[in-house]
C-alpha positions in Angstrom: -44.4 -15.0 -52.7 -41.1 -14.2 -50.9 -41.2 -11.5 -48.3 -37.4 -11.4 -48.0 -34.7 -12.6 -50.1 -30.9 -13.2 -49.4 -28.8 -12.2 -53.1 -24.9 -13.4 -52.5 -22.8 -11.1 -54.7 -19.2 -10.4 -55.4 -18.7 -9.6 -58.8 -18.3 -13.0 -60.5 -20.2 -13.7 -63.5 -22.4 -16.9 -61.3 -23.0 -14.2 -59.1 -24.6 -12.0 -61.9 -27.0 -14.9 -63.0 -28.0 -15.0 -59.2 -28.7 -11.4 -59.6 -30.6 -11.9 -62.9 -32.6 -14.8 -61.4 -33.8 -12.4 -58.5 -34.9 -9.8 -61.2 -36.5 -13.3 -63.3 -38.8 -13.9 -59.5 -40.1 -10.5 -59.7 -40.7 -10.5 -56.5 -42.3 -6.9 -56.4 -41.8 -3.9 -54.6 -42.5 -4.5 -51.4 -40.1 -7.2 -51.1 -37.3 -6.7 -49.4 -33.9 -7.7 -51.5 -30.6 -8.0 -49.4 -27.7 -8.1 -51.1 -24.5 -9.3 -49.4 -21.1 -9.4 -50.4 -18.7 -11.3 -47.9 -15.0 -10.4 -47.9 -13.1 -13.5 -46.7 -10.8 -12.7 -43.4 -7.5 -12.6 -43.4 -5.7 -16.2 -42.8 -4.4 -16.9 -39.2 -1.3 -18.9 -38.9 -1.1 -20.9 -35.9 2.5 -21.6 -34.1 2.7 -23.7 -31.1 0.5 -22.0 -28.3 1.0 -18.7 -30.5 -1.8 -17.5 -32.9 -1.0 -14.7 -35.0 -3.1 -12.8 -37.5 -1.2 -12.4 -41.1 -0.2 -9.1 -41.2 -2.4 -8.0 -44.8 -1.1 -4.2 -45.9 -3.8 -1.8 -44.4 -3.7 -0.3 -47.9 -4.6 -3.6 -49.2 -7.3 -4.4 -46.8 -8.6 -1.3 -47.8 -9.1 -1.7 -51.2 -10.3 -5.0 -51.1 -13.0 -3.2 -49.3 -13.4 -0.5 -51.5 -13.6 -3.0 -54.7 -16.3 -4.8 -52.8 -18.0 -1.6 -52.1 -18.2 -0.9 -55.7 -19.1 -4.8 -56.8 -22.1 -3.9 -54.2 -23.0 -0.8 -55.6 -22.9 -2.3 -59.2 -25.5 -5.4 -58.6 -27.8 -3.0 -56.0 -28.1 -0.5 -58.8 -29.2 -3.2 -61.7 -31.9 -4.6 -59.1 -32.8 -1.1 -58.7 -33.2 -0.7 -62.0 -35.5 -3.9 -62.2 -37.6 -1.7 -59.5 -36.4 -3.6 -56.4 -35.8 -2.4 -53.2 -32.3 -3.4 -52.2 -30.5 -3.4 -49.0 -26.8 -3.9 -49.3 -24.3 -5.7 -46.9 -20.3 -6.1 -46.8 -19.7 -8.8 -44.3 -16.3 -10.2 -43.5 -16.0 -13.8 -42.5 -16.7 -17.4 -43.8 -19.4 -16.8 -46.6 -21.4 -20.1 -45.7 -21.4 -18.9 -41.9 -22.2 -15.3 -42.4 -25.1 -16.1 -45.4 -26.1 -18.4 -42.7 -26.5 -15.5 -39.7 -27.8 -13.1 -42.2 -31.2 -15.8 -42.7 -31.4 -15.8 -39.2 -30.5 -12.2 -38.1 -33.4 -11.3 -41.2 -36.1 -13.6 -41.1 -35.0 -14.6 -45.1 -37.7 -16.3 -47.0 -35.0 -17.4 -49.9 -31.2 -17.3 -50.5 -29.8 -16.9 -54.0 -26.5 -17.6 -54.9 -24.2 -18.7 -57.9 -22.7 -21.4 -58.9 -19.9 -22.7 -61.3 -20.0 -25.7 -63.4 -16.4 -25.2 -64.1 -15.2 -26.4 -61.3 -14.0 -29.9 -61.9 -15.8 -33.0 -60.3 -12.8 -34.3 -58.4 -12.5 -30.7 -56.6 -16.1 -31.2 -55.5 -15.9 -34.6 -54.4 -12.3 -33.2 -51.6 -13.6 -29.7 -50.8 -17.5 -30.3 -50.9 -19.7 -27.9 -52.3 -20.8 -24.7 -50.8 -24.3 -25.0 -52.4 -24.3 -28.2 -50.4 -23.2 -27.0 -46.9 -25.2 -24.2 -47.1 -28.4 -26.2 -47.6 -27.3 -27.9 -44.8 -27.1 -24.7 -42.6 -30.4 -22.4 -43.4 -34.0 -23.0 -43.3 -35.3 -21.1 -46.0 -35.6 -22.3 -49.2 -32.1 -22.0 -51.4 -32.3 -20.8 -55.5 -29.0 -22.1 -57.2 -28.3 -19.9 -60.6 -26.2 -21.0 -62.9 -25.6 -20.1 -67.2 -28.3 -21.2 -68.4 -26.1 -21.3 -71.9 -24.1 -23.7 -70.0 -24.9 -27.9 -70.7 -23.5 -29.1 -67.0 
């Protein structure tokens, strides 16, 4: 059974089926279920030997925060619901990097995590897959969810 598990969130229906796959484990109560949410940083344009940081509205940095809060709040409650006990996380950075320290920093047993079958193949093929580099960077074992309505 897993100790420790690793649910990626934020929002988007794939991320809901990796929420309903967790509750599916039942993994039972004393395991312990982190849920993270990773807000993407802001972009950094780089000029000659300048680097400067795209100037985002504070107000809008704020509520992205705020909406991800909620999005966090949303998913902890229905695994709460399931009679989980959830952790929650709002990271910013590169979601494959910071699911990546998270295993580490945790001691993870298992990462869950969405994934679209909308997204078409020749986008795949150029930007790889994040299920794909991700495997590449933890060593725990990795549960894909997807519809399972869906034929791929």
């Amino acid at each position: 059974m897993y100790r420790k598990i690793l649910v990626a969130y934020n929002g988007t229906p794939e991320s809901r089926y990796a929420l309903q796959e967790c509750i599916r484990l039942s993994p039972g109560p004393s395991a312990e279920i982190h849920l993270l949410a990773v807000v993407m940083p802001q972009p950094v344009l780089l000029a000659g030997e300048f680097v400067a940081a795209a100037v985002l509205n504070v107000e809008e940095e704020q509520a992205e925060r705020k909406a991800m809060e909620l999005v966090l709040a949303t998913g902890k409650e229905l695994l709460m619901e399931a009679g989980l006990k959830v952790t929650t996380h709002l990271e910013v950075g590169e979601p494959i990097t910071v699911i990546a320290n998270m295993v580490n920093r945790a001691g993870i047993d298992l990462v869950i995590l969405g994934h679209s079958r909308h997204k078409p193949f020749s986008l795949r093929w150029w930007r790889g897959s994040t299920d794909a580099l991700l495997v590449e960077k933890v060593r725990c074992s990795l549960l894909v969810a997807a519809d399972p309505q869906r034929a791929a």
